[in-house]
N, C-alpha and C positions, 0 to 999 in steps of 0.2 A: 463570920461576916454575912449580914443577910443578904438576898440577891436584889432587894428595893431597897433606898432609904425610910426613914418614917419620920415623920416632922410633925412635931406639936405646934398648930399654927396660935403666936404671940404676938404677931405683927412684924418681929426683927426676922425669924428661922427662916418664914417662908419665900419674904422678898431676899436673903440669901439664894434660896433655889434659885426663884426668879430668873434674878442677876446672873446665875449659872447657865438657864435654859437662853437668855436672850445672848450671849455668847457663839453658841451654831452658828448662830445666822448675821455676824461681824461682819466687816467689813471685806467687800472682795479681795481672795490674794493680788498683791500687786503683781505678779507672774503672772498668774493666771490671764487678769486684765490687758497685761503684756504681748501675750501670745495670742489672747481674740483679738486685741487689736492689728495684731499683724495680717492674720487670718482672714478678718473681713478687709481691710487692705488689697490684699493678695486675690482673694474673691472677685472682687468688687473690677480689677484690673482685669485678669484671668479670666475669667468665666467660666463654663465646665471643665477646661483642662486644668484647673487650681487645682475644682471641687474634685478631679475625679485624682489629681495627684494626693489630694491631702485623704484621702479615700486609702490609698495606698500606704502611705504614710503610717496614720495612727491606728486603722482597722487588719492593714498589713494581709488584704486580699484586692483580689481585681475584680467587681463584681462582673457575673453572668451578662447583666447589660446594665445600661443606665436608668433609661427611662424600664418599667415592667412593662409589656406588650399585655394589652388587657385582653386575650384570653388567656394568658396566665396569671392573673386574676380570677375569671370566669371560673379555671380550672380546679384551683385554690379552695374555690366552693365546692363544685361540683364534686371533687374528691376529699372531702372535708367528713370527720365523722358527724353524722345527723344528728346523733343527741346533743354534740357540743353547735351546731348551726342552730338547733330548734332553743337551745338558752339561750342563746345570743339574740335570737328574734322574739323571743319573751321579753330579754330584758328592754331589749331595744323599745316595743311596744309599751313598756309602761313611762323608760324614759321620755321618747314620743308625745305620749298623754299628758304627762305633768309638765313637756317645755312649750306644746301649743298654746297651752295657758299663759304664756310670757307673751307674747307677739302683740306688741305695739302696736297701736291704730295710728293712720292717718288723722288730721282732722282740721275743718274750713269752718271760720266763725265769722260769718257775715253781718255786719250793723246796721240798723237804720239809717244810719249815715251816710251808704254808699261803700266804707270802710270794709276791706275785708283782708280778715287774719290767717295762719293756719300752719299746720305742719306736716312738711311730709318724710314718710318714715319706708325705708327700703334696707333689702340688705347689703353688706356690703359685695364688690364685683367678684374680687378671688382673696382666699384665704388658705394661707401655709397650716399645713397640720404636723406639728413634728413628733413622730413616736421612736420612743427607740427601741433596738434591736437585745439581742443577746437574751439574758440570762432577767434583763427588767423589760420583756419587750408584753406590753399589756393591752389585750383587742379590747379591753372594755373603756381605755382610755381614748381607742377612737370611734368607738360607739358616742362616748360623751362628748368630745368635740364637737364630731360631725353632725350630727341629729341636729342641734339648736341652730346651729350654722345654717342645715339643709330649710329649716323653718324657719328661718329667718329671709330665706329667699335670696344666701349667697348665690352666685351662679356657677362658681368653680371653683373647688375645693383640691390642693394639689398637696399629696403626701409626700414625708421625706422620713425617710428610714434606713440605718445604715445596714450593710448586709451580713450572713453570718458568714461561717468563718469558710465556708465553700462557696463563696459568694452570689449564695442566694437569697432571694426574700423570705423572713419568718411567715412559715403559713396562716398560721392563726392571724396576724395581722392582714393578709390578703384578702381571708374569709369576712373579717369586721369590716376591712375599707368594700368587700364587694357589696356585702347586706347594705352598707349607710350610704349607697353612692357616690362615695368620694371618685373623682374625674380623672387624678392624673396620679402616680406612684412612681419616687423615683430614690433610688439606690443609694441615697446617702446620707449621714450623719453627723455630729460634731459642731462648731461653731460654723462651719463651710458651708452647709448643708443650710442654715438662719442665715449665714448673708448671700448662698445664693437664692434664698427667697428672700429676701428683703432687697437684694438690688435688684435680683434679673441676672438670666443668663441667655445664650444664646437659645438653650432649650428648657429652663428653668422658668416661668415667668415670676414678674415681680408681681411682689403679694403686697395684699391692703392688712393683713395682721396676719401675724407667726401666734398658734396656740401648741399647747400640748407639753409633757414635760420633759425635761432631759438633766443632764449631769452638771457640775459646774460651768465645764463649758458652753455647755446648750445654754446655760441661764444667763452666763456672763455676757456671753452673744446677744441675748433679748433686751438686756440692761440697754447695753452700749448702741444698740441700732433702735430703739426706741424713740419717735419722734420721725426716723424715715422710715419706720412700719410700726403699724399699732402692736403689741402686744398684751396677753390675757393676763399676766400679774410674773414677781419674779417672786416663785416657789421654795421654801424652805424646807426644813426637814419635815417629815411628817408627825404630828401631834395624835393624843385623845388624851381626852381628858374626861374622869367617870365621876359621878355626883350619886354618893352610895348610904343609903341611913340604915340603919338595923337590921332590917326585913329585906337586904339584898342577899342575895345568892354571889359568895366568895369566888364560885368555880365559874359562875359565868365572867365575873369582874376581872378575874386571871388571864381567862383564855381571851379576854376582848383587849384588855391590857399588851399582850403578846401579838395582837393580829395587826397594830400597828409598830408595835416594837422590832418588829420582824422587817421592816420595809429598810434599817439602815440604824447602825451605830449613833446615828447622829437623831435619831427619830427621840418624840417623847412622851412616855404616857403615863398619867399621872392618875388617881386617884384620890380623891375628896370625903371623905368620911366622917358622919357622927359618933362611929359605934369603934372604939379600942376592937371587940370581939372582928368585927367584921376586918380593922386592919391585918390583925395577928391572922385571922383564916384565909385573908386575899394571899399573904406570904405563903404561908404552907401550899395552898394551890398552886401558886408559882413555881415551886420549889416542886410540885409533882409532876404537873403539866409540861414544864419545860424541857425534860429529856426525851419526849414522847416529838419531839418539833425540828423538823429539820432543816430550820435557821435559827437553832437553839444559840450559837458562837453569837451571832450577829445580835440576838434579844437579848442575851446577857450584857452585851458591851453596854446597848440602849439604855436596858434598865437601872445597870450600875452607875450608868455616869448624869443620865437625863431622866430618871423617873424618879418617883416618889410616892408617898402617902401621908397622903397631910390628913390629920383628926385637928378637927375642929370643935366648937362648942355647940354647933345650931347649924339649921339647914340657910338661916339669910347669911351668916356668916359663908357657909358653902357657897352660897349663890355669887356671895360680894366677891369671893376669891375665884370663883369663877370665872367672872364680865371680867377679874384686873387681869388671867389670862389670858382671855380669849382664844380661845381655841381653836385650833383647825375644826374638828369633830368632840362633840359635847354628848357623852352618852347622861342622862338623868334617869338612875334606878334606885330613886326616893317611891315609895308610895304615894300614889295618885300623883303621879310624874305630870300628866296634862297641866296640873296648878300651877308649874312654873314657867309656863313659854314667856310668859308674859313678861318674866322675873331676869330672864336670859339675853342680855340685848347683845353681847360680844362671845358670836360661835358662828361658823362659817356655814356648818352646819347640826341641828340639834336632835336627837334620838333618844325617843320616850319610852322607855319601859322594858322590860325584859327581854323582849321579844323582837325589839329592835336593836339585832347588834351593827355596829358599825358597818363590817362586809353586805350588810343588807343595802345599806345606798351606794358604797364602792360600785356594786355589779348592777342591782335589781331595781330598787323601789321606784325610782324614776326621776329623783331628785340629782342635781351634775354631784360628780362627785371631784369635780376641780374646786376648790377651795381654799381662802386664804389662811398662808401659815403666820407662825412666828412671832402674833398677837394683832396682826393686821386686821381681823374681824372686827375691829374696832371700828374702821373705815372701809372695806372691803367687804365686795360682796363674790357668791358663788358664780362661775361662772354659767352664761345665760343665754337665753334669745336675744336678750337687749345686748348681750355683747356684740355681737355680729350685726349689729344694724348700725344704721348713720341717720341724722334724721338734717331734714334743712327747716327755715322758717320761712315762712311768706309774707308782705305784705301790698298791697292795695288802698290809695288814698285817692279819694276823687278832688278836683280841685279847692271846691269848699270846703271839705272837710282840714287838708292844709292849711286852708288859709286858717281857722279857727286855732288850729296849732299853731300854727306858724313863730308867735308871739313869745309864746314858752321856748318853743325849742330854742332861739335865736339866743335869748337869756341865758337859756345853761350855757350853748357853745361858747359865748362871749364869756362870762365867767370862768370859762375853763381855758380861755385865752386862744381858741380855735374861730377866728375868725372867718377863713373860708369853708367851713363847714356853716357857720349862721350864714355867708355867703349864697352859699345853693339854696337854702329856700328863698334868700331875700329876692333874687334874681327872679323868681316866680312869681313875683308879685309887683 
């Protein structure tokens, strides 16, 4: 039995898969839903004695402290290896560059009229950054949060992270929140940890939006408290999906296939093909590369049940079957890859050419690497600078210029059967 399936795309094989891969990401367990709802409940009444019982509860330590006193932070750096600090400020530096270019302008449109328009665009006050702990605890994820946040002109960025199993803070996540100046870090995790930033605690403040990723619970959490706190998207298993014609390299298509396969049984990565040769040597790569890996258990499960290789007849056939994907991460190692941005409307995010493997925007290039799963790049976008802003509208009418209105606006309201709203201008007159 091979370790990938291989689909002849006919129109019926492949929306099979499909149909298979939109499956993951079903409807939430009704337990699960069950139990955050009690959670933030309990939260919500409680306050930190909830968050730091259920701390207790399901992580089954007591952390060292609640809130992290920020020289142990400071210290986290300071004693931190240099090489792995100076990557983190590389990477940081290029994410930096490429979100300053997001940032929204203000802007005031004045009329001959007297009339004046305009918008204005600020960050938001405080933002929850939830990273988690253990064995998925990832500093480059709050490199990515916090940066667009910090350039967006949040004011206060407040981490939640649950502890290990000695109940202390993951260092590497100290070293990430010390470099991005995140403000406040506090000991906890799970759904508890979202509602007590979404309501407030006595030492917790309430947040204007919960980002960052976490496990069912964390997600179910963001679902349900959505609307009393903004949140950044609710995250699915992790995707890539590779656009490969003749002239690809098998061994790199393997190893980029496996680096999201690697993130979770439930992950999925698929391959898109012209070339029969190039499926049959993507398998054999697989089949060599994966003993060599050590979340080789976990990319087996992925690729057995959620990957494939679909060959097709043509690169627009590729493309079409790509956009009905959409995909979290869209690798294109077609010759002369630049030719199709234009061709790719549904990918969260898109990576041209050999030399761009997926781990390149994960860590480095400077683009977020939050992105939407599950086929959601349809309508979603990666997350931004614009996420973290709020903007308001302005208006300004001088009395003439009203009155000149006045006649319209009174028409619609009246048509729309809102009589005291054509009321407030008639009274002006």
């Amino acid at each position: 039995m091979s370790i990938i399936k291989t689909i002849y795309a006919d129109g019926t094989a492949e929306e099979e898969f499909f149909s298979q891969m939109q499956k993951r990401s079903g409807e939430t367990d009704k337990k699960v839903t069950a139990v955050v709802s009690e959670i933030l409940e309990n939260v919500k009444n409680g306050g930190d004695k909830a968050v730091i019982d259920y701390t207790k509860q399901f992580d089954g330590v007591k952390s060292k402290y609640y809130e992290v006193p920020r020289e142990i932070i400071n210290d986290a750096l300071t004693e931190a290896d240099q090489k792995f600090v100076d990557a983190l400020l590389s990477a940081m530096e290029n994410i930096t560059e490429f979100h300053s270019k997001q940032k929204s302008r203000s802007f005031i449109d004045p009329k001959e009229n007297g009339v004046i328009l305009g918008q204005r665009v600020r960050g938001l006050d405080k933002v929850g950054l939830y990273v988690p702990g253990g064995t998925a605890a990832y500093p480059s994820s709050v490199i990515m949060n916090a940066v667009p946040a910090k350039i967006a002109g949040v004011k206060e960025i407040i981490m939640v992270t649950p502890p290990l199993k000695n109940g202390l803070p993951n260092k590497d996540i100290l070293v990430a929140a010390a470099i991005c100046g995140v403000d406040r870090v506090f000991l906890a995790g799970g759904a508890q940890a979202v509602a007590a930033l979404a309501y407030g605690t006595e030492q917790i403040p309430k947040v204007d939006k919960i980002v960052g990723p976490g496990n069912i619970y964390v997600a179910t959490a963001k679902k349900l408290l959505y609307g009393t706190v903004d949140i950044d998207m609710i995250a699915g298993p992790s995707e890539i999906l590779i656009l490969a014609d003749h002239k690809a390299n098998p061994r790199y298509i393997a190893a980029d296939l496996m680096s999201q396969a690697e993130h979770d049984p439930l992950a999925s990565a698929v391959l898109i093909t012209t070339s029969e040769r190039i499926a049959e040597e993507t398998v054999s790569e697989l089949e060599k590369q994966l003993p060599t890996l050590s979340r080789a258990s976990i990319i087996l499960k992925s690729l057995s049940n959620y990957g494939a290789i679909i060959i097709c007849d043509n690169k627009d056939n590729a493309c079409e079957i790509a956009n009905r994907i959409a995909p979290e991460h869209l690798e294109v190692l077609f010759e002369n890859p630049m030719e199709y941005i234009g061709r790719l409307d549904n990918a969260g995010s898109v990576f041209l050419g050999n030399y761009a493997p997926e781990p390149l925007g994960d860590y480095y290039a400077g683009p977020n690497h939050v992105l939407p799963t599950s086929g959601t790049a349809r309508f979603f976008s990666p997350l931004s600078v614009n996420s973290f802003e709020k903007r308001s509208s302005f208006i300004y009418y001088t009395e003439d210029a009203l009155r000149e209105a006045k006649d319209d606006i009174m028409l619609i309201a009246k048509r729309e059967g809102l009589t005291a709203h054509a009321n407030s201008i008639k009274v002006r007159f």
